[in-house]
Kinemage of the C-alpha trace (Angstrom):
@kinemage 1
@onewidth
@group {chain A} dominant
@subgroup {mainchain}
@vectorlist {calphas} color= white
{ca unk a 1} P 97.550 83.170 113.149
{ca unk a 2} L 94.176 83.630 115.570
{ca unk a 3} L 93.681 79.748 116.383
{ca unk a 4} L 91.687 78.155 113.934
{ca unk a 5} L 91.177 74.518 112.826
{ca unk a 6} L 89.344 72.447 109.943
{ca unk a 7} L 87.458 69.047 110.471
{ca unk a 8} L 85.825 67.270 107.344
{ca unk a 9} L 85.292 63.455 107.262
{ca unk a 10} L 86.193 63.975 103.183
{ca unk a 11} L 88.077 66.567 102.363
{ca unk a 12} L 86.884 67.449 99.015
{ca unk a 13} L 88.551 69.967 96.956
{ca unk a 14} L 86.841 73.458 96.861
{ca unk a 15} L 85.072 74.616 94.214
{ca unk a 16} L 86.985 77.740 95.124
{ca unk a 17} L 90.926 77.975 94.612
{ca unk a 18} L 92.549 79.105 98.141
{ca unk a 19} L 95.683 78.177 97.511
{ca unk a 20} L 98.620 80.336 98.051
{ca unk a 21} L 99.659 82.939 100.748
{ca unk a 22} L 97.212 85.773 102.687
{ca unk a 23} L 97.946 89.115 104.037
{ca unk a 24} L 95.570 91.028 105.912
{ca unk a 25} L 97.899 93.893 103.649
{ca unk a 26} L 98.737 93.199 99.733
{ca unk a 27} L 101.835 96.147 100.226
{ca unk a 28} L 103.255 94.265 102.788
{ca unk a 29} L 103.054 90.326 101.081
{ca unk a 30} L 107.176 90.670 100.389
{ca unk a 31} L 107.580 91.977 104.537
{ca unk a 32} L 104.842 88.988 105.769
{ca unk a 33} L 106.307 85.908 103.497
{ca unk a 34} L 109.682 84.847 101.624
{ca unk a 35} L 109.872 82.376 98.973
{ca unk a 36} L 112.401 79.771 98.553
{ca unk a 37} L 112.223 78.131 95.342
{ca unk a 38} L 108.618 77.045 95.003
{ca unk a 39} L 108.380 76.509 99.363
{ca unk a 40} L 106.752 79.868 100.947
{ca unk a 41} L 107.110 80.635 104.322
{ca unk a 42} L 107.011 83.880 107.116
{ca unk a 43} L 109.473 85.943 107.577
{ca unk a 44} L 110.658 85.936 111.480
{ca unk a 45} L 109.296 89.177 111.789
{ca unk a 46} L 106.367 88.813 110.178
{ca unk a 47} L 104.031 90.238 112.911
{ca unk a 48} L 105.229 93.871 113.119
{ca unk a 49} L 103.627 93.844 109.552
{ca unk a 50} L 99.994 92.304 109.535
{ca unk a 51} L 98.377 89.179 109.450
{ca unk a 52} L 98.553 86.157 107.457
{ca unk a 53} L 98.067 82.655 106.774
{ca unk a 54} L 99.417 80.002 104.122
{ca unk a 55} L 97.125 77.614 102.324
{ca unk a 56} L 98.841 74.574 100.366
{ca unk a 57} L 96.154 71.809 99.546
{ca unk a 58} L 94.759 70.694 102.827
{ca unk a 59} L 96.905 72.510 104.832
{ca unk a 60} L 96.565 75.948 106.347
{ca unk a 61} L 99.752 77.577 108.299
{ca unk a 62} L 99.874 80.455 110.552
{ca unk a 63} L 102.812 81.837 112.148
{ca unk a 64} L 101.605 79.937 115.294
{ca unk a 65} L 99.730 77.039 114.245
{ca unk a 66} L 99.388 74.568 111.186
{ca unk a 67} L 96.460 72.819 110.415
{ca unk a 68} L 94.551 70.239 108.470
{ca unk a 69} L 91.719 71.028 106.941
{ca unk a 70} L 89.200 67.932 107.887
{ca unk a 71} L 85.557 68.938 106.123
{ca unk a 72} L 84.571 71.844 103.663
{ca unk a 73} L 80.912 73.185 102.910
{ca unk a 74} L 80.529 75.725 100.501
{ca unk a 75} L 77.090 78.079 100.941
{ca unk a 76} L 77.192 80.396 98.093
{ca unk a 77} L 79.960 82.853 98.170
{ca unk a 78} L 81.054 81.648 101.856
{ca unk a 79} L 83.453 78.363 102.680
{ca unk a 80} L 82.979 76.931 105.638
{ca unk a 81} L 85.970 74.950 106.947
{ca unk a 82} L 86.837 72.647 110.163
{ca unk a 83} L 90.177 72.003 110.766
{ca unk a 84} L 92.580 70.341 113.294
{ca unk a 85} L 95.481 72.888 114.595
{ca unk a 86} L 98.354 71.599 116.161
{ca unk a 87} L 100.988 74.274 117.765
{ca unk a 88} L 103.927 73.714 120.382
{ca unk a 89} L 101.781 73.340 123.336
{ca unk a 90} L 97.947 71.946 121.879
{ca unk a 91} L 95.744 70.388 119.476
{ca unk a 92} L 92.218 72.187 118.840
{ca unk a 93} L 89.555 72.242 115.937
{ca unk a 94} L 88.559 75.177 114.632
{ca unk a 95} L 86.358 76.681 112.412
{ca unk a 96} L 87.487 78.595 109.789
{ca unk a 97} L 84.833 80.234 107.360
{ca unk a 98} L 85.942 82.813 104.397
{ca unk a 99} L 83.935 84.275 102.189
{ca unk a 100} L 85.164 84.957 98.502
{ca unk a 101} L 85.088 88.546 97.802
{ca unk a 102} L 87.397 87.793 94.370
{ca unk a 103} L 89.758 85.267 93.106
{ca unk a 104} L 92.099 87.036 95.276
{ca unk a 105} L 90.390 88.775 98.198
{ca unk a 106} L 88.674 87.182 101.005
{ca unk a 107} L 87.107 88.275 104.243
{ca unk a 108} L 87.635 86.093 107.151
{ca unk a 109} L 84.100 86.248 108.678
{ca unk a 110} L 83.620 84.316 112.803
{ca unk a 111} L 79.952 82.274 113.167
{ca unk a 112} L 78.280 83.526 116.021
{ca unk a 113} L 80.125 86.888 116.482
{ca unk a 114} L 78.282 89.287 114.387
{ca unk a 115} L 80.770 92.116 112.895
{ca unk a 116} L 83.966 90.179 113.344
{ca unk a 117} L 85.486 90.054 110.002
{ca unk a 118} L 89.087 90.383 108.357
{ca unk a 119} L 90.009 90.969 105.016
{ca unk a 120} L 92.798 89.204 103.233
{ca unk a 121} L 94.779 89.551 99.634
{ca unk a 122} L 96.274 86.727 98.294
{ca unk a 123} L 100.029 87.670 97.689
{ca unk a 124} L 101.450 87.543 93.797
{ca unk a 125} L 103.666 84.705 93.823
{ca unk a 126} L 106.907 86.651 93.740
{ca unk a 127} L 107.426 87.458 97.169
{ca unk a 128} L 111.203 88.364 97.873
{ca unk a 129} L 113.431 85.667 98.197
{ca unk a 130} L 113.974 84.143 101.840
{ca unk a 131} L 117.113 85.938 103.287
């Protein structure tokens, strides 16, 4: 997961339902994620098949990071969150801003760089089983 981190003072919940997992590509969800009961998580080789990110609640995971998300603004179709990230070696905040193509598309958009964006799918909630 491309560092990224959430700050809010309240964490209110979002008008707009993120939860669940994201993959930069919908045909490869099962490759990206495996489910274990009702706990989803990546696959160790994840990587060699796109992007992704998991959001539970106030908490975002990458395969590299996991964060808290600290403050949410919505402005129209675009979320704007600030989280803290925590991996093995540091702590950051980050901004992390989506904007809601569907209930289950998004496009990752980055203040400040114009043109940056990703597209994610939100993955059916019957990924294959974690091996």
């Amino acid at each position: 997961m491309a560092g990224f981190a959430i700050i809010s003072l309240h964490a209110p919940a979002l008008a707009t339902d993120l939860t669940g997992a994201w993959a930069t590509d919908l045909q490869a969800c099962d490759k990206v994620f495996a489910t274990k009961g009702s706990t989803i998580s990546f696959r160790p080789d994840a990587d060699m098949f796109g992007s992704g990110f998991i959001v539970d609640g106030k908490r975002i995971r990458g395969r590299m990071a996991s964060c808290t998300i600290k403050t949410t603004r919505e402005d129209g179709p675009i979320t704007h969150m600030l989280a803290g990230c925590a991996t093995d070696i540091m702590l950051q905040t980050v901004q992390f801003s989506v904007k809601v193509v569907d209930d289950n598309k998004i496009t990752r958009i980055f203040p400040g760089i114009d043109g940056m964006e990703l597209t994610y799918y939100r993955c059916p909630a019957r990924s294959a089983p974690a091996r």
